[in-house]
C-alpha positions as CSV (number, residue, x, y, z in Angstrom):
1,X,191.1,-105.3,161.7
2,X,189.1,-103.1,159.3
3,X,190.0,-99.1,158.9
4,X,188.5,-96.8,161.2
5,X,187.3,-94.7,158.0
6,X,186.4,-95.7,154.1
7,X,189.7,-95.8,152.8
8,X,189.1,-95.9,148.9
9,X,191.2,-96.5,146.2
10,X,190.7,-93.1,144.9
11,X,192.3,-91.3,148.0
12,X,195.6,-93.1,147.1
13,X,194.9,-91.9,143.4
14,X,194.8,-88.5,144.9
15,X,197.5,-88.7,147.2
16,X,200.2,-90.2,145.3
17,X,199.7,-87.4,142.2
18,X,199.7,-90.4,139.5
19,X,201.7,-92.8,140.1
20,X,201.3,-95.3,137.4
21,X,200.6,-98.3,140.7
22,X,198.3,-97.0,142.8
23,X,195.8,-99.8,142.4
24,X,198.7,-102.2,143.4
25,X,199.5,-99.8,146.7
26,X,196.0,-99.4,147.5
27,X,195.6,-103.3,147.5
28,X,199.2,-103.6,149.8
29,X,198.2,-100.9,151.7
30,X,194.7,-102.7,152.9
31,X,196.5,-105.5,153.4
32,X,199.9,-104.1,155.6
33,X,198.6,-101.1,157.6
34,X,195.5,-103.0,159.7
35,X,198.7,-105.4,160.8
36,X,200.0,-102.6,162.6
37,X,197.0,-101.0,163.9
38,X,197.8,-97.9,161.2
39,X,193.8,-97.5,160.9
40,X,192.3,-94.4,161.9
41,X,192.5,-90.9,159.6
42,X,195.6,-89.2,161.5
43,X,197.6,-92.5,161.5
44,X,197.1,-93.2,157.5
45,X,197.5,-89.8,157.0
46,X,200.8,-89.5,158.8
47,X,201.6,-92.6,156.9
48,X,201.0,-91.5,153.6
49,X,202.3,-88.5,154.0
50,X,205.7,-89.4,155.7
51,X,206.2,-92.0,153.1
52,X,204.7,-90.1,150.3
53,X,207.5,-87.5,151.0
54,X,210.7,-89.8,151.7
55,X,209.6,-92.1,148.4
56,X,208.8,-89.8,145.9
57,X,205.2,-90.9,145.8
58,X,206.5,-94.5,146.3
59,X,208.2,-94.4,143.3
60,X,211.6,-94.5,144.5
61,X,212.0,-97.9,146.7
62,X,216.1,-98.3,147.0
63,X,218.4,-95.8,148.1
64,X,220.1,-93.9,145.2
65,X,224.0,-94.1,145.8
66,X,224.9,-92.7,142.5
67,X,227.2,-89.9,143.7
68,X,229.9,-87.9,142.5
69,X,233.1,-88.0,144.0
70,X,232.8,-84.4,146.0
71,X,229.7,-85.7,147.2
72,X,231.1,-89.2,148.3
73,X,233.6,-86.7,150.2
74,X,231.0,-84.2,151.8
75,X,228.9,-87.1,153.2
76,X,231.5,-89.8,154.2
77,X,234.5,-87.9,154.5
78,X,236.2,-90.2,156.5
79,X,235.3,-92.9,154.2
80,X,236.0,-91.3,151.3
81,X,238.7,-88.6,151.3
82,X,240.0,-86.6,147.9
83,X,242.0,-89.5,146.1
84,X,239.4,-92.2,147.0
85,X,236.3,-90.9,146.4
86,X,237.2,-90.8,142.7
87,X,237.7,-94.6,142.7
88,X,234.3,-95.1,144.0
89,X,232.4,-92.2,142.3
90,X,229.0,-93.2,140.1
91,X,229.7,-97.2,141.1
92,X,226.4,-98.2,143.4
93,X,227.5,-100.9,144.9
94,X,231.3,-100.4,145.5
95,X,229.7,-97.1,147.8
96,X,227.6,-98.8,149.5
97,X,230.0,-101.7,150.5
98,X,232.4,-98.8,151.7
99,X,230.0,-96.9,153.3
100,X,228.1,-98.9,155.3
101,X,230.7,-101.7,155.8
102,X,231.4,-102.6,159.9
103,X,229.1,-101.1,161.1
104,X,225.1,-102.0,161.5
105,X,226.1,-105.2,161.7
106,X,227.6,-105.5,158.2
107,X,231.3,-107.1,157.7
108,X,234.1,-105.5,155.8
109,X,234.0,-104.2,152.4
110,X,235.2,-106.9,150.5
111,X,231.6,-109.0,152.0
112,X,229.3,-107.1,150.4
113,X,226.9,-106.7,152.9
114,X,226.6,-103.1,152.1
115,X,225.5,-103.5,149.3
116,X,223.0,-106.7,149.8
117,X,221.4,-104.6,152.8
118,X,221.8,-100.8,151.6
119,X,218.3,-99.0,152.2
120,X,214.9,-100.0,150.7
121,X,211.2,-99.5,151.4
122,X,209.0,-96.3,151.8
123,X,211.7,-95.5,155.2
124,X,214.5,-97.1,153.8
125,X,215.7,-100.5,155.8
126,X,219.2,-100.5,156.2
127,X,222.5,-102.6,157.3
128,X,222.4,-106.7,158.2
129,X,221.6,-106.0,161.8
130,X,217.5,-104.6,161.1
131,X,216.8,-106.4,157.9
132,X,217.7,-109.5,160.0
133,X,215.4,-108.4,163.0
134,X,212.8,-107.4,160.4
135,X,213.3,-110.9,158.8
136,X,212.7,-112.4,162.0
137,X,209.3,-110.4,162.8
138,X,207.9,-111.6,159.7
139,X,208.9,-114.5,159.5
140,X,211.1,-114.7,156.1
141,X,214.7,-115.9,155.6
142,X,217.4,-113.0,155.5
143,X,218.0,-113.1,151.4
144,X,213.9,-113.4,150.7
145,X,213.3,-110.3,153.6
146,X,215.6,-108.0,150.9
147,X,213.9,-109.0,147.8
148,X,210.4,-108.5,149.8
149,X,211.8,-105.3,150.6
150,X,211.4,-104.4,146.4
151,X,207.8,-105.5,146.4
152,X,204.2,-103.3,147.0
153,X,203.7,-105.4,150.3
154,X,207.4,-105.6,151.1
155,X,208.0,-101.6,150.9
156,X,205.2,-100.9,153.5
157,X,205.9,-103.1,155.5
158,X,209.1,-102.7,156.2
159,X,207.8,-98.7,156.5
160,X,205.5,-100.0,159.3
161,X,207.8,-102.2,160.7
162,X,210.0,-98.8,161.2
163,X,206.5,-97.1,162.3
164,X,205.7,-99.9,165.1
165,X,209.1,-99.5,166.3
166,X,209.2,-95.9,166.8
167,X,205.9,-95.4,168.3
168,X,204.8,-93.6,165.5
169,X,201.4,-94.4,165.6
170,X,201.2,-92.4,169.0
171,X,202.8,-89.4,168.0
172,X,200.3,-90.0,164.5
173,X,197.1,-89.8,167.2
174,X,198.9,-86.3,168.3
175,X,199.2,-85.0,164.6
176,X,202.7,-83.8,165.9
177,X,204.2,-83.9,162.1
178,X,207.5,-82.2,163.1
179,X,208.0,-84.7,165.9
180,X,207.2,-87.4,163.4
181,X,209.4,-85.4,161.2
182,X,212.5,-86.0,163.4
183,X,211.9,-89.3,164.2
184,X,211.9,-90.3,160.3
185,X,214.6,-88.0,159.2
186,X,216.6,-86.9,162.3
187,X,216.0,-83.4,160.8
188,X,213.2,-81.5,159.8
189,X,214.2,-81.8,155.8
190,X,211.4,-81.1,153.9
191,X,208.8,-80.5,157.0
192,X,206.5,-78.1,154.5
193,X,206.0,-80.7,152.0
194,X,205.1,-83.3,154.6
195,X,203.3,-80.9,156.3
196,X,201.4,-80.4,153.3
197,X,200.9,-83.8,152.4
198,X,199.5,-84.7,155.7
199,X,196.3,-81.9,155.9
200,X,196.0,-83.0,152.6
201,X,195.3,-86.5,153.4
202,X,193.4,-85.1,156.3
203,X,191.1,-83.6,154.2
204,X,190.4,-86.4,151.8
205,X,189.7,-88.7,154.2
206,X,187.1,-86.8,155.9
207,X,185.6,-86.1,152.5
């Protein structure tokens, strides 16, 4: 399935302000978003601009666990109290296994799993239990799904796999950006810049 519109190479210039690939996300864009019907103007635009916004411009495709230890406390206070947090504070992957262990189908610290499925993409996959379903729905074995997950074609689409999953294509065709918002970020953190992003994309699709 072909776009609805003349996506060019030059609207992901434009939209991603210069980031250094966007030849290589043009080309993994054409060949990930017509797989899940993300084709029209309001649905690429909703695309780009929700993951535009939650990547940095698809430059940042892990999550970023490099806290400090007041943070560690403020987010996961049960998980990391004063006296623990310090232990963990700075170290990537002892947070993550701490964080995310039992739960999202991950085992206990000590298995790693928090760490081998912490979040990446453009809508960051995370825990054992959806990397495994997304795995399955592509066909790729658990350990080659998270490298995927690292790669041009990898980061969308496990971004549309998210999409397809939420309905997000529907609520694209109704250009409700905050509800879009919500579903993504289960706020409405930075709903101005995604706002933004999105009549911007609007606009240079239309020409």
């Amino acid at each position: 399935m072909a776009f609805d519109f003349d996506f060019k190479v030059e609207h992901v210039h434009s939209l991603l302000q210069g980031n250094p690939h966007s030849q290589d996300w043009y080309t993994a864009l054409c060949d990930e978003l017509p797989k899940y019907q993300i084709t029209s103007v309001p649905r690429v635009a909703m695309f780009m601009a929700q993951c535009g916004h939650e990547s940095a411009n698809f430059t940042a495709l892990k999550e970023n666990l490099n806290y400090q230890a007041h943070a560690l406390s403020s987010i996961w206070p049960k998980r990391f109290p004063p006296g623990v947090a310090e232990k963990y504070a700075h170290n990537q992957e002892m947070i993550a296994n701490r964080a995310y262990c039992d739960r999202m189908g991950n085992g206990p610290e000590d298995s790693g799993d928090g760490w081998m499925f912490h979040g990446r993409g453009l809508i960051q996959l995370t825990g054992r239990d959806l990397y495994t379903k997304f795995a399955q729905e592509i066909g790729k074995g658990l350990e080659e799904t998270v490298v995927y997950c690292e790669t041009f074609d990898g980061a969308i689409e496990s971004a549309c796999f998210f999409w397809e999953h939420h309905n997000l294509n529907a609520v694209s065709d109704e250009g409700d950006i905050l509800k879009a918002t919500k579903i993504i970020n289960g706020g409405t953190l930075g709903i101005d810049d995604r706002t933004a992003r999105f009549h911007h994309a609007i606009q240079i699709f239309q020409g």
